[in-house]
C-alpha positions as CSV (number, residue, x, y, z in Angstrom):
1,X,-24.7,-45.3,-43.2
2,X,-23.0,-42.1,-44.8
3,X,-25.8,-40.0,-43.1
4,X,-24.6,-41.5,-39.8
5,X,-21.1,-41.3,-40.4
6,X,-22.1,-37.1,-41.4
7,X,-23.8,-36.9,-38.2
8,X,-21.2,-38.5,-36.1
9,X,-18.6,-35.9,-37.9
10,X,-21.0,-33.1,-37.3
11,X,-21.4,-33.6,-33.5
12,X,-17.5,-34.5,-33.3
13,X,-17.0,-30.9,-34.6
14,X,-19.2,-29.2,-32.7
15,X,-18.0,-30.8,-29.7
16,X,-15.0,-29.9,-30.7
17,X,-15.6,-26.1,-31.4
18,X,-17.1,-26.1,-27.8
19,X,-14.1,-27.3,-26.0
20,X,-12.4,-24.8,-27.8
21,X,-14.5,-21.5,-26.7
22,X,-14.8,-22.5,-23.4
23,X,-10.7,-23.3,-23.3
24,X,-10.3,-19.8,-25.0
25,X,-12.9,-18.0,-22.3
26,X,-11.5,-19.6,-19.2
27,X,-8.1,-19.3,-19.8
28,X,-6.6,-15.6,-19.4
29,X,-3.9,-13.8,-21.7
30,X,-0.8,-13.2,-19.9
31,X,1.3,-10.1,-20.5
32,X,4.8,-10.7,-18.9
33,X,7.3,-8.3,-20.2
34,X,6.0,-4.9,-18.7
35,X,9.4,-3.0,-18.1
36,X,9.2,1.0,-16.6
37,X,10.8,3.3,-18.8
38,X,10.1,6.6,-16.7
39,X,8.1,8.2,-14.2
40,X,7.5,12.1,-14.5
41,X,5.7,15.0,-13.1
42,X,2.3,17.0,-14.4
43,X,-0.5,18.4,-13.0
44,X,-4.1,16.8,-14.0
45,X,-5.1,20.0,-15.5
46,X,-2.5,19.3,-18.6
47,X,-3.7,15.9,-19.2
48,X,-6.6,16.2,-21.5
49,X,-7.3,12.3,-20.9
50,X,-8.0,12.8,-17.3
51,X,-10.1,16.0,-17.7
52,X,-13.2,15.9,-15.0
53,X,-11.5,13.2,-12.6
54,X,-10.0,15.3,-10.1
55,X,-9.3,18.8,-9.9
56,X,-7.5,20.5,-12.2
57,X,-4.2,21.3,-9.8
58,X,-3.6,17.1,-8.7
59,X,0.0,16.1,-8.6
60,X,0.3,13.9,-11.0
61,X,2.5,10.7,-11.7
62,X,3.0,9.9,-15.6
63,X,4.2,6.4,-15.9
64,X,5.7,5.5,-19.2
65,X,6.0,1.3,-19.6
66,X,6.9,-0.7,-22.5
67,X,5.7,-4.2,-23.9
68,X,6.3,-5.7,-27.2
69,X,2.5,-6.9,-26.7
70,X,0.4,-4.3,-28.8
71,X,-2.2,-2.8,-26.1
72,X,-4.0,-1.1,-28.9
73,X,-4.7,-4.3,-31.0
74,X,-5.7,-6.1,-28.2
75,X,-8.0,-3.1,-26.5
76,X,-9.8,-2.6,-30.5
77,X,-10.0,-6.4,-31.8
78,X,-13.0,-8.6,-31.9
79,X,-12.7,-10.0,-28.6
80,X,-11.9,-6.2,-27.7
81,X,-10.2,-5.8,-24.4
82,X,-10.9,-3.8,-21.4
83,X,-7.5,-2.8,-20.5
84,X,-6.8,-0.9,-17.3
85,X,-3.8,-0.1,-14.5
86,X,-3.5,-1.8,-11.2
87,X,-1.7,1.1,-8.6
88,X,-0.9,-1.1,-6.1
89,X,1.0,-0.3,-2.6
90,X,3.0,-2.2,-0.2
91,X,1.5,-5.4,0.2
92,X,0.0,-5.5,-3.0
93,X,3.4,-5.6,-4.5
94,X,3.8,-9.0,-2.9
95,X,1.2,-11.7,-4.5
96,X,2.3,-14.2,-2.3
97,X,1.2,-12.8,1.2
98,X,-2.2,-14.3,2.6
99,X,-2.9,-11.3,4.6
100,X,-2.4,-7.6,3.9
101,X,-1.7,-4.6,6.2
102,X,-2.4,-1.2,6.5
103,X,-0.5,1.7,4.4
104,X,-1.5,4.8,5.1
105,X,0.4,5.9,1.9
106,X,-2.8,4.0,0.0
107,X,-5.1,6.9,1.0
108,X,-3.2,9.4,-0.4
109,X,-3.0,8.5,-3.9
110,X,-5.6,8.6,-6.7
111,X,-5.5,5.5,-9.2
112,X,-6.3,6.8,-12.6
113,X,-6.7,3.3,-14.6
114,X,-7.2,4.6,-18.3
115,X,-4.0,3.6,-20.2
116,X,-2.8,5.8,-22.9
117,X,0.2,5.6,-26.1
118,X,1.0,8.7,-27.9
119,X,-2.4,9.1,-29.9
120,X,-4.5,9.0,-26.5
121,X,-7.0,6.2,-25.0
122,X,-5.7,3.0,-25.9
123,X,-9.7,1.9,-26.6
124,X,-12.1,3.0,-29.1
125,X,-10.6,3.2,-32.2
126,X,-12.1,1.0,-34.2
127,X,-11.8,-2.7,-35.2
128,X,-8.4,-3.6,-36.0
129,X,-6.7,-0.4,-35.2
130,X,-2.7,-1.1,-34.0
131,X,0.2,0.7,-32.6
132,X,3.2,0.4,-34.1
133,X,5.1,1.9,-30.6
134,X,5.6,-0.3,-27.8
135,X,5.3,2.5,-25.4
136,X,2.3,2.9,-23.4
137,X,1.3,5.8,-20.7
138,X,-0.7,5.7,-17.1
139,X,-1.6,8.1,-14.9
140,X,-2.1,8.4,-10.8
141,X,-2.3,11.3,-8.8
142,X,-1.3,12.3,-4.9
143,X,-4.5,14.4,-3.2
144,X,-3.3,17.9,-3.5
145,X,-3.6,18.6,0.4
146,X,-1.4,15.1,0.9
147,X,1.5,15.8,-1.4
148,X,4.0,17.0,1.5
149,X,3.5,14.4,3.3
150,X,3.5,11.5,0.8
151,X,6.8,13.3,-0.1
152,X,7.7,13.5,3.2
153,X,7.4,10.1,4.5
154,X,4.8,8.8,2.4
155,X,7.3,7.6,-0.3
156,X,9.3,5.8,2.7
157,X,6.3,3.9,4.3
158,X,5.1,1.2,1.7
159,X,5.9,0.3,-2.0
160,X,4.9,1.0,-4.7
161,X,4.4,-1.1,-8.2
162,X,1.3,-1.1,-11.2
163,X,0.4,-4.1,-13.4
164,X,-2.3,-4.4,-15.9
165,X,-5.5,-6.2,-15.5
166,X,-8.6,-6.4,-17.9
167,X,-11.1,-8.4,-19.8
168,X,-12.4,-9.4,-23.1
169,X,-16.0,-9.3,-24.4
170,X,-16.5,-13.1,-23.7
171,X,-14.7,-12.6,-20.2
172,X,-11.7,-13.5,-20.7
173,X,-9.0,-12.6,-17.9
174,X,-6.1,-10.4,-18.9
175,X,-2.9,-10.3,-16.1
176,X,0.4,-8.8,-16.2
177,X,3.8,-9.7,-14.3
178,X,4.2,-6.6,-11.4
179,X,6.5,-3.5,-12.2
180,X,8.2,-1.5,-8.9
181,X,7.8,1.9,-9.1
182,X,11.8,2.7,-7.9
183,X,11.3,4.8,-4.3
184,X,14.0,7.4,-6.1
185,X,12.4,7.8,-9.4
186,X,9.2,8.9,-7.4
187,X,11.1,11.3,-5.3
188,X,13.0,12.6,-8.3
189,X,9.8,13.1,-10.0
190,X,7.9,14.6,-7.1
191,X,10.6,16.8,-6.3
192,X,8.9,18.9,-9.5
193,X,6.4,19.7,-7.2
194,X,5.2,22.7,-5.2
195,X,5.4,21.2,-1.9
C-alpha cells in the first residue's frame, strides 16, 4: 500500500515537473519597459564590435536604450539568451496591420542586431555574469552611397522604431514592447554626417 501510495506521488510529481517545462518553454519573456535615451553618429570603422560587417566608412546609427531588465543576466544564465535588435520601418512599427507596404527607406539601411552595454557584447561572458547599468547599445547603418538621400527624403518616407527579440536554449521566445526612433533625433544625428 505505501509502495503505491510512493508511486502515485512519484508520477504526480513528474507530471507535475512536465507541466512545468513545457509551461516555461512555450511561454515567452516579455520585456516591456524599453525607453530611447539617445541616438548618435559614428562611422563603423570606430566600432570595434562591428569590425568585418560592412566597410569601414558606414554611417552609423548608435542607439542607446534603457530597461531595468538586466540583458547581460539574461544573455549569460543557464537558459542563456540569444538576444538581438529588431530595425524595423514603417509598417513594421504598426503590429496591428495585416498587410505591409513598400518603403524604399528599408533598403537603405543596414540592421546590425548585436546588442552591446558599456563592457561590449552583451553575450559570452560566462555563467552568471550581470550588469549593474541599465543602459544598453545597438547599432544600424545607412549604405554609404545612400546616406543623402535617406537624409534627404529618406527620413520623411516611413518610420522608424527597434524592439528586441531572441530566444533561450530550450526555445523560449523573448519580445519587447516597440520604441520610435524620433524623425528629428535621426536628422539631428545624421546631420554629423558628410553628406
Amino acid at each position: 500500500m505505501a509502495r503505491r501510495a510512493a508511486r502515485a506521488a512519484f508520477i504526480v510529481a513528474i507530471a507535475v515537473a512536465t507541466a512545468g517545462a513545457v509551461s516555461y518553454v512555450t511561454n515567452s519573456a516579455e520585456i516591456s519597459d524599453l525607453k530611447l535615451i539617445a541616438i548618435e553618429a559614428a562611422q563603423l570603422k570606430d566600432i570595434s564590435g562591428l569590425y568585418g560587417e560592412a566597410p569601414p566608412e558606414t554611417p552609423v546609427f548608435r542607439v542607446r536604450f534603457s530597461t531595468r531588465n538586466d540583458l547581460v543576466a539574461l544573455a549569460n544564465a543557464i537558459d542563456a539568451y540569444t538576444i538581438r535588435n529588431r530595425l524595423l520601418v514603417g509598417d513594421g512599427c504598426n503590429p496591428d496591420l495585416k498587410t505591409m507596404s513598400y518603403a524604399r527607406v528599408a533598403f537603405m539601411l543596414l540592421d546590425f542586431t548585436r546588442v552591446f552595454d558599456a563592457k561590449g557584447s552583451i553575450e559570452g561572458r560566462g555563467l552568471g555574469a550581470s550588469d549593474a547599468s541599465d543602459e544598453y547599445v545597438f547599432h544600424f547603418g545607412v549604405v554609404p552611397r545612400e546616406l543623402p538621400e535617406f537624409v534627404s527624403s529618406g527620413l520623411n518616407e516611413a518610420p522608424l522604431c527597434f524592439a528586441l527579440t531572441g530566444e533561450s536554449r530550450t526555445g523560449r521566445a523573448l519580445s519587447t514592447n516597440l520604441v520610435p526612433l524620433p524623425k528629428e533625433a535621426l536628422a539631428e544625428a545624421a546631420a554629423q554626417f558628410d553628406c
